[in-house]
N, C-alpha and C positions, 0 to 999 in steps of 0.2 A: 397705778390706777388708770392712767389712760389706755394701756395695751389691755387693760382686762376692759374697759367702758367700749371699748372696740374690737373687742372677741364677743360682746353681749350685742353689741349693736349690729355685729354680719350674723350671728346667729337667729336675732331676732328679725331681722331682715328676712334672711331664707325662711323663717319659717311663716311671715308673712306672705311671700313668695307661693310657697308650697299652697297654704290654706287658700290662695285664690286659684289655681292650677287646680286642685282639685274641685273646687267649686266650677271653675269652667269645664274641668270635663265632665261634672257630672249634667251641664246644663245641653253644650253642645255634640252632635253626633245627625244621624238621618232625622228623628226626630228631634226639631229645637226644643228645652224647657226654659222660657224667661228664669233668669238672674235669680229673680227673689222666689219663684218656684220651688226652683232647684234650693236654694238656700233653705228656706220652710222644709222641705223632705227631709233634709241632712240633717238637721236642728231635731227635727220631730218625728219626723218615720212619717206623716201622716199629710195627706192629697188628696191630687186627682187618682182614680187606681192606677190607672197604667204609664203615667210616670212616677208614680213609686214604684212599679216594678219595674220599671227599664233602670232607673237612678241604683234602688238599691239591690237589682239580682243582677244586672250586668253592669253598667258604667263604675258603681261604685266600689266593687272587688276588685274588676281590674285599675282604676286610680289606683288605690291603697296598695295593691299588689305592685304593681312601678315604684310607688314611695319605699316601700318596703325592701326590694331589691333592688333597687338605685343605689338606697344606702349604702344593703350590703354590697353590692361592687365598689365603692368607692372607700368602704373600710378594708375588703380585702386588697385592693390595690394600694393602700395606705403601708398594710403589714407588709405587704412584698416587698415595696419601697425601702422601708425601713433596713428588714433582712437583708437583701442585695445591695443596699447603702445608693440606688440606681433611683434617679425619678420615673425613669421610664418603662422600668419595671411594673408588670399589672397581670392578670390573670386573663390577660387575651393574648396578652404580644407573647409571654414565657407556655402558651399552651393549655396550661393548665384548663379553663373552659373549654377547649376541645377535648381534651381527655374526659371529663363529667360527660360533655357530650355524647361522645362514645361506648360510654358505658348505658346511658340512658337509654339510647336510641336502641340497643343492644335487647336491652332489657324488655321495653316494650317492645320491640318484635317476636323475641323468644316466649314473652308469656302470653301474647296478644294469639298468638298461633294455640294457645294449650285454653283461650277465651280465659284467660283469667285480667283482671285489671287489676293495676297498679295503684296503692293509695299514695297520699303526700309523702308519707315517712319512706315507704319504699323507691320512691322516687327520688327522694334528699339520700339515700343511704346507696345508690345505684349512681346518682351523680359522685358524693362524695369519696366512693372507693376510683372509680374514674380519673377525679382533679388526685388525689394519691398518690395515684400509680403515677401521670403526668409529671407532678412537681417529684417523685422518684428519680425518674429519668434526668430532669434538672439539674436537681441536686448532685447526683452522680456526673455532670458532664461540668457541674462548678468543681467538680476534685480534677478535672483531668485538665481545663481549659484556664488561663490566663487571659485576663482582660473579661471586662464586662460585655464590649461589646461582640466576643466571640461564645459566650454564654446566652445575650440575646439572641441569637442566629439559631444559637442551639433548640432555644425554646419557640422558635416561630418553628424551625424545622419541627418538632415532636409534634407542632400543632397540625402544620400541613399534613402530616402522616394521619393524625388522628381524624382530621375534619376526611379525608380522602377516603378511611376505612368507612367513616359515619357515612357517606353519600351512598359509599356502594351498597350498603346493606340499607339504605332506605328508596334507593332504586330500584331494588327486587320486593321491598313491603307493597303491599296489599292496604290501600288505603278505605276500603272495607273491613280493614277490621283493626288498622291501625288509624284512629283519628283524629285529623290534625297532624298527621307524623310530618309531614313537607315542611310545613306551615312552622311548625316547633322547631325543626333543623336549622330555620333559616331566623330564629328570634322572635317572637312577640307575647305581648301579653295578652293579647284575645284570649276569650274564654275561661276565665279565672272565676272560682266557684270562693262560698264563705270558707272551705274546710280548706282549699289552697292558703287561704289570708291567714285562719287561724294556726294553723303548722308555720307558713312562713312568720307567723308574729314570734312564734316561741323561737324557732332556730335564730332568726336573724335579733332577734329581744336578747337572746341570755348570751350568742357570742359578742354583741355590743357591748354587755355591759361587763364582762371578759375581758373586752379590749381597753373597756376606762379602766376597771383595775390593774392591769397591767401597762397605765398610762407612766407612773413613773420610771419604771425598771426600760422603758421603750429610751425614754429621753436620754436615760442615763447611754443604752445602746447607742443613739446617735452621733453621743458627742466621743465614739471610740469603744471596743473593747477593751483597752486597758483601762480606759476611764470607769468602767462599768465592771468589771473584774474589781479594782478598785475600792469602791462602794459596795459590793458583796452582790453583784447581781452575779445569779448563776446562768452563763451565757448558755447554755447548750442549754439548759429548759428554757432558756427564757427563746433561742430558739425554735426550738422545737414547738411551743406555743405559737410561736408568730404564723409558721407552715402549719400546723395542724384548724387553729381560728382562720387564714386564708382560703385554705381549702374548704369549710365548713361553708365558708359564707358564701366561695364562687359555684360549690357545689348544689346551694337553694335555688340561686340566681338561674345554671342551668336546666337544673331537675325542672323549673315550673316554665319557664322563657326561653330554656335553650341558649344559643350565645348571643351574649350583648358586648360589643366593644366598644371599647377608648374607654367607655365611662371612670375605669380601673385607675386612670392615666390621669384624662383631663379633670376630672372631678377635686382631686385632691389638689393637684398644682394650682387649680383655679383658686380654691378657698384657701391654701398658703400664703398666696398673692393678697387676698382680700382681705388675711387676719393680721398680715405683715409678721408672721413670727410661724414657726415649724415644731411647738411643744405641743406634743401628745394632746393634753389634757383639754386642748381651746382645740387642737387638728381632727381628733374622732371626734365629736360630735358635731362640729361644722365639717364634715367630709360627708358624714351620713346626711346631715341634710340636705349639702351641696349635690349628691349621689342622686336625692330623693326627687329634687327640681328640676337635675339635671333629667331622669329618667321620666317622669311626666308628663313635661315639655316636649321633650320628642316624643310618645306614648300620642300627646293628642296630635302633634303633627302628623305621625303616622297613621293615624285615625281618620284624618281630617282632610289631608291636603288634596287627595285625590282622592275622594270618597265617590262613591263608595269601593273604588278600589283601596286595600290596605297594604301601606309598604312593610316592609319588616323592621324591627325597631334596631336592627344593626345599620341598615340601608341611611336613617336617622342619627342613629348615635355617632356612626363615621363619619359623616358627614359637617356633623358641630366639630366633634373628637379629635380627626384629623389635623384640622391645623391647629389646634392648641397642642397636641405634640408636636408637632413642626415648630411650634413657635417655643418651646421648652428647648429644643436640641439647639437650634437657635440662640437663645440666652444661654446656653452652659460653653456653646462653643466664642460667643461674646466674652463670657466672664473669664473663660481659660488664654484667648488672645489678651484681655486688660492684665490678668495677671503673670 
């Protein structure tokens, strides 16, 4: 009773958290809205006109669109975890998000030339075959490589390859007719439309609730493959699940924001730390919300800090990100000296 009174109480935490983060950003930006303004809109739809149009056709897509894809990074970086048995395993450091990139970038240049546009679904289905291929490569280089940490290496390498193909072919686009392409390579949520929110609501919505179902067969993985052989989980779907819902969710995250790092990493380890306990069923749901506050907050910093210059929200995320993996490699090489 007490570890569950305190999985309700950081959940209900963050999502106090969250609902004030987005209430600040829909308040702050070039134009200030007082506190209870902004509050009134969000409640009612209904104001002054033209901060209900800045609130709810720009501020407030992009908020919900950061909550939305925070999550999902912080759930797909949960499933890598798991998989790779590795905390430091995520959908930036193994690649994977550069390979969506890749394909993305690809995609709008090649169709962008023939003036056709890309909708959300083609855009989540052109990231998704991307992270794919990416976590292919991966996969392939955990048969040949021993040791985790020469699998991590592997997977930063696929990334540099992939991010280096993305540059060069977004260095010869034509930002006349590709736009925002720069601006997308390098991570942000700027310019998020309702039809972005509603696609990312369903993809990042049904692989969530994916991942709570598959919250016990996860635990049972944790604690060993034999343990979970065991109890009849069947490891190779339940595998194949874990890569196919990671990729799903790093491939939204890219298709609409391009790459965001650490979030994958720090997110999770932070809300393990704060639930005191690593079961599935209390870790997805405070990972996603951990994801959603975690991406916000830096969302308004990058919005904000030097405005009206806008940083990139990687420039951000690493910046938090960074040392809380530092400080993870740190504890595990701590706990491996005590033991």
């Amino acid at each position: 009773m007490k570890r569950r009174g305190r999985v309700l109480g950081v959940c209900a935490a963050l999502t106090l958290v969250l609902a004030l983060l987005l209430l600040l950003s829909a308040g702050v930006g070039s134009v200030r809205i007082p506190p209870g303004d902004a509050a009134w809109i969000l409640l009612t739809g209904q104001g002054e006109a033209t901060q209900v149009s800045i609130i709810m056709s720009i501020r407030l897509p992009r908020a919900l669109m950061a909550a939305l894809l925070g999550g999902a990074l912080a759930l797909s970086g949960f499933l890598l975890q798991t998989f790779f048995a590795n905390p430091i395993a995520g959908p930036f450091v193994l690649g994977v998000s550069s390979g969506a990139k890749l394909t993305v970038a690809l995609a709008l240049i090649v169709l962008a030339q023939r003036m056709h546009a890309l909708s959300s679904w083609e855009l989540v289905l052109a990231a998704f075959a991307g992270a794919m291929l990416s976590m292919g490569f991966v996969l392939l280089a955990a048969r040949q490589l021993r040791g985790m940490a020469s699998l991590l290496v592997a997977g930063v390498m696929i990334g540099y390859i992939c991010s280096a193909i993305t540059d060069f072919a977004v260095t010869f686009a034509q930002d006349a007719q590709i736009v925002n392409l720069h601006g997308w390579s390098q991570g942000s949520f700027s310019g998020m439309s309702w039809e972005n929110v509603r696609a990312a609501a369903w993809m990042v919505g049904l692989s969530s609730l994916l991942c709570l179902l598959l919250a016990k067969p996860i635990g049972a993985l944790q604690l060993g493959e034999a343990y979970a052989q065991s109890v009849g989980v069947p490891i190779r779907a339940l595998r194949a699940a874990l890569v196919v819902l990671s990729s799903v969710l790093s491939a939204c995250v890219t298709a609409f924001a391009g790459p965001v790092s650490f979030v994958g990493i720090a997110a999770p380890f932070l809300v393990k730390r704060l639930l005191g306990t690593a079961k599935p069923l209390a870790v997805i749901p405070a990972s996603f919300l951990g994801g959603a506050v975690f991406c916000v907050g830096c969302d308004l910093i990058a919005r904000t800090a030097f405005a009206p210059t806008e940083l990139s929200i990687s420039t951000v995320t690493s910046a938090f990100g960074a040392p809380v993996v530092i400080a993870l490699m740190l504890l595990r090489q701590r706990g491996r000296a005590d033991g």
